[in-house]
C-alpha positions as CSV (number, residue, x, y, z in Angstrom):
1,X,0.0,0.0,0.0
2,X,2.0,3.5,-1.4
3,X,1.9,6.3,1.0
4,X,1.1,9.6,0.4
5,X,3.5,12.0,1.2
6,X,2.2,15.2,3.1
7,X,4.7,17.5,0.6
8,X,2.7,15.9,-2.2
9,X,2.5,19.4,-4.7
10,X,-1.2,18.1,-5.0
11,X,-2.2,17.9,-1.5
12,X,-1.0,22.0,-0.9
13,X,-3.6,23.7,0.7
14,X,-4.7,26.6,-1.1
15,X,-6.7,29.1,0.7
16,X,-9.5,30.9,-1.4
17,X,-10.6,34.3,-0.7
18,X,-14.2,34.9,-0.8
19,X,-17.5,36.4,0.5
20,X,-19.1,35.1,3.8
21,X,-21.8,32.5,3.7
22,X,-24.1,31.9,6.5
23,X,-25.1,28.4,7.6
24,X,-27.9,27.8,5.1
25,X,-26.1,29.4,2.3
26,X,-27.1,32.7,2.1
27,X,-24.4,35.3,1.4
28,X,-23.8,37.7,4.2
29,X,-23.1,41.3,3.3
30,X,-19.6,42.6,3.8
31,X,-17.8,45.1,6.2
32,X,-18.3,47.8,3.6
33,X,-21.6,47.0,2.6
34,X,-23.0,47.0,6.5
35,X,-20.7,50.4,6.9
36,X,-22.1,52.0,3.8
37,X,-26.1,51.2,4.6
38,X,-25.3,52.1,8.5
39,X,-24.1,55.6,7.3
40,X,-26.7,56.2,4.6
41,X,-29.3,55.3,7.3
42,X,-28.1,58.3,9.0
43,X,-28.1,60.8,6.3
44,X,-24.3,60.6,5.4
45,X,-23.3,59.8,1.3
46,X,-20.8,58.4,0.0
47,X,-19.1,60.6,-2.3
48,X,-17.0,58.6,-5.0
49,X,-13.7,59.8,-6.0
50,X,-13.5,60.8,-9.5
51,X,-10.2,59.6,-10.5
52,X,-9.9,56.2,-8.2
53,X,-6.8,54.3,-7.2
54,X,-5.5,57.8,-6.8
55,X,-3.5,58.7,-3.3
56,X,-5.7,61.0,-1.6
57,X,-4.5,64.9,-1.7
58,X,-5.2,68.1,0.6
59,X,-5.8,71.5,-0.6
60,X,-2.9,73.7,0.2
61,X,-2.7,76.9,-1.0
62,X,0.8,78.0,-2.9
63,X,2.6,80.1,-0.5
64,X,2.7,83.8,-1.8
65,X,5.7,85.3,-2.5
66,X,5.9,87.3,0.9
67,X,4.2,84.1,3.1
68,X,5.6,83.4,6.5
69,X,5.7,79.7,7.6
70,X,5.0,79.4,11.8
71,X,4.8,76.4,13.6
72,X,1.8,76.5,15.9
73,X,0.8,73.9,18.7
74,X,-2.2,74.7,21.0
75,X,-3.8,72.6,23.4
76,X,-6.7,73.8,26.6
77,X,-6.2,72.6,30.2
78,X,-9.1,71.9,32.4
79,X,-9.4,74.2,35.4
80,X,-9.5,71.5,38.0
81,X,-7.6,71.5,41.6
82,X,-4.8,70.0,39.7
83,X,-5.3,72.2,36.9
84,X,-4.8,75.4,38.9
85,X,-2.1,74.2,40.2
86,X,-0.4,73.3,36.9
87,X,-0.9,76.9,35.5
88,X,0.7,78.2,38.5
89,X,3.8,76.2,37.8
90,X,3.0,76.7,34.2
91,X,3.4,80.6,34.4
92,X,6.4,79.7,36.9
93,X,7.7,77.6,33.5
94,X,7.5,80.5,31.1
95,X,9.3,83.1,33.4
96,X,12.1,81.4,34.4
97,X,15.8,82.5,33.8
98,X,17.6,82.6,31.1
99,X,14.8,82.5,28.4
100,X,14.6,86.3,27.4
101,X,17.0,87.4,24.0
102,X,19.7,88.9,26.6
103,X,19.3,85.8,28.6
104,X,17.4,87.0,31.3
105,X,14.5,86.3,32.7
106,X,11.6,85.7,31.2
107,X,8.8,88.5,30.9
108,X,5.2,88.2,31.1
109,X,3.3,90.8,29.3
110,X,0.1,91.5,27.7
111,X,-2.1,93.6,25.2
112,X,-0.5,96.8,26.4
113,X,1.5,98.7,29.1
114,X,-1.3,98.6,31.3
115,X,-0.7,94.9,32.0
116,X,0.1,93.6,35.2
117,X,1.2,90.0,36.0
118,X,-0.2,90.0,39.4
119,X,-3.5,90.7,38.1
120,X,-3.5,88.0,35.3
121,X,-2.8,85.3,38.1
122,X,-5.5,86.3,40.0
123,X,-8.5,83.4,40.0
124,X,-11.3,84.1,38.0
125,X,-14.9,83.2,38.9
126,X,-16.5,80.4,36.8
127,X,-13.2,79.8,34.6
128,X,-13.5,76.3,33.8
129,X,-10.2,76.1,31.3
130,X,-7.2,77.4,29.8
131,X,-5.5,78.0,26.5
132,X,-2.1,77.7,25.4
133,X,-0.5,78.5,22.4
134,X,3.1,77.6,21.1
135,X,4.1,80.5,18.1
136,X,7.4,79.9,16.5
137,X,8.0,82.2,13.4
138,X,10.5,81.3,10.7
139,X,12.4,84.1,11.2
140,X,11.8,84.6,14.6
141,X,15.1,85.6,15.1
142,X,14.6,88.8,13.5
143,X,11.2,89.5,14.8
144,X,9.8,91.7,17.7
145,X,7.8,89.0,19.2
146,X,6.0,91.5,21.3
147,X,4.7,93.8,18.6
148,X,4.0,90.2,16.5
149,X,2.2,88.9,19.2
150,X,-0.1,92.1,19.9
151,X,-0.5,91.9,16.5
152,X,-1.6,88.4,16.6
153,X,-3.9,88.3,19.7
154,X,-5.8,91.4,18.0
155,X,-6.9,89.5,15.2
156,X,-7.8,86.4,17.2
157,X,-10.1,88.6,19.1
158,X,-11.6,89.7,15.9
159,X,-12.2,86.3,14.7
160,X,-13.6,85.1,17.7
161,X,-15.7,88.3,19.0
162,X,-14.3,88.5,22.4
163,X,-12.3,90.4,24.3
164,X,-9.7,88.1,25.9
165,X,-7.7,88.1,28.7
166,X,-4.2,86.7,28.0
167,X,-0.6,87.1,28.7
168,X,2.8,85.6,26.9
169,X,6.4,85.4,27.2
170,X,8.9,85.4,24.2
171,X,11.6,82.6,24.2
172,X,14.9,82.9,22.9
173,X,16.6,79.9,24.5
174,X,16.1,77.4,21.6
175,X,17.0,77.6,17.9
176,X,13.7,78.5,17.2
177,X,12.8,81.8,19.2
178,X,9.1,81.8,19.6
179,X,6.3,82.8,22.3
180,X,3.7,81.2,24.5
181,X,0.4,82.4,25.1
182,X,-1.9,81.4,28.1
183,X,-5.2,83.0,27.0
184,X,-7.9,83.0,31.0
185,X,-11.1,80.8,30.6
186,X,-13.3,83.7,30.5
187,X,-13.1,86.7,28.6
188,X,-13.3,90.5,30.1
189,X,-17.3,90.5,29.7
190,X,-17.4,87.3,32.3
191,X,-18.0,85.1,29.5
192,X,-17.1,81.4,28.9
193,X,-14.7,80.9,26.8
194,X,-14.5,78.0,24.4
195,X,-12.5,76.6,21.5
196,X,-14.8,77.2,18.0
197,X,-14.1,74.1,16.2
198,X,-14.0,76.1,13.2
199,X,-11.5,78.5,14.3
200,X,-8.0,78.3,12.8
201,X,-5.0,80.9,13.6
202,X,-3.9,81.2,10.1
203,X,-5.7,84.4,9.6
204,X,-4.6,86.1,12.7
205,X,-1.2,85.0,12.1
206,X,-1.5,85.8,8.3
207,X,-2.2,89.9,10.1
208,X,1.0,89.5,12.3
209,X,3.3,91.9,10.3
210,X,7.4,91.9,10.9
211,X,8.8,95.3,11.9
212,X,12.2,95.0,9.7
213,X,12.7,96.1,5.8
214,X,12.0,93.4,3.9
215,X,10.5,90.9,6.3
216,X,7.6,88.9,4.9
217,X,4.1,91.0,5.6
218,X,1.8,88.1,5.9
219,X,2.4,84.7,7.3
220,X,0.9,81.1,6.8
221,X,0.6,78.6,9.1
């Protein structure tokens, strides 16, 4: 009696990819398929590509001639126990020695000479979060932060209708001078504020102007 030979070329297993069947031989609708009715059920279409197998692609808009790259990182912290105590230390962070263009320490100021730090650390009633921003200019290095900044925070308030309350502090320590910005909770009506999830900086940082000949006089984000 021969043997068969488990390496026998026509014993190979050969796996065949196809749709589910249920027990009784009905065909089960795919992944897609259940996805595709599950979001039409709730109002969403498909929209079909109109060049497929193509990698997909984001609209950027070509950089003008004067454009001004910046590197921006936000993020909001919760104004818990522990979160006031982080933006104490947080404030204590940005001020610290050795940060400011001449190496000194680093100072806190805000929308004009009538800021004081003492009364930007002050609680505020009902403030439920804060806002920081990281702005780093390309050419930072040759900017007035403090006017850029002003400049900045101006047109932030125009986009979002408020009044803020906020206070920053230019670093110069890295290779990459740039500023951060702790905008308060609630604004200087007493109003809550809250990130608009269609809010975008590029337009306040596109008003941000450079104060030397030649500098770039709009920037992108």
């Amino acid at each position: 009696m021969s043997r068969t030979s488990p390496f026998d070329p026509g014993l190979t297993f050969r796996p065949k990819m196809g749709g589910r069947t249920a027990p009784f031989g009905e065909r089960l609708p795919s992944f897609r398929s259940q996805m595709a009715r599950a979001l039409n059920k709730y109002g969403v279409r498909r929209v079909r590509a109109n060049r497929p197998n193509q990698p997909g692609r984001v609209a950027v808009r070509e950089p003008r001639a004067l454009s001004r790259r910046c590197v921006v990182k936000a993020r909001y912290v919760p104004m818990t126990t522990r979160g006031l105590k982080a933006a104490k230390l947080h404030l204590a962070y940005l001020e610290r020695d050795g940060v400011e263009r001449d190496g000194s320490r680093g100072l806190l100021y805000g929308a004009d000479e009538t800021f004081t730090r003492e009364v930007f650390r002050e609680p505020l009633a009902r403030e439920q979060r804060q806002f920081r921003f990281i702005v780093s200019p390309e050419d930072g290095d040759r900017l007035e932060l403090k006017e850029f900044t002003r400049e900045f925070m101006q047109q932030v308030e125009k986009d979002t209708g408020r009044s803020l309350i906020w206070a920053a502090v230019n670093h110069h320590n890295t290779d990459n001078p740039h500023v951060h910005i702790v905008i308060r909770g609630v604004d200087r009506d007493g109003e809550d504020v809250h990130r608009r999830a269609v809010y975008r900086p590029g337009n306040a940082l596109a008003s941000a102007r450079s104060d030397y000949p030649g500098a770039g006089a709009s920037a992108g984000n």
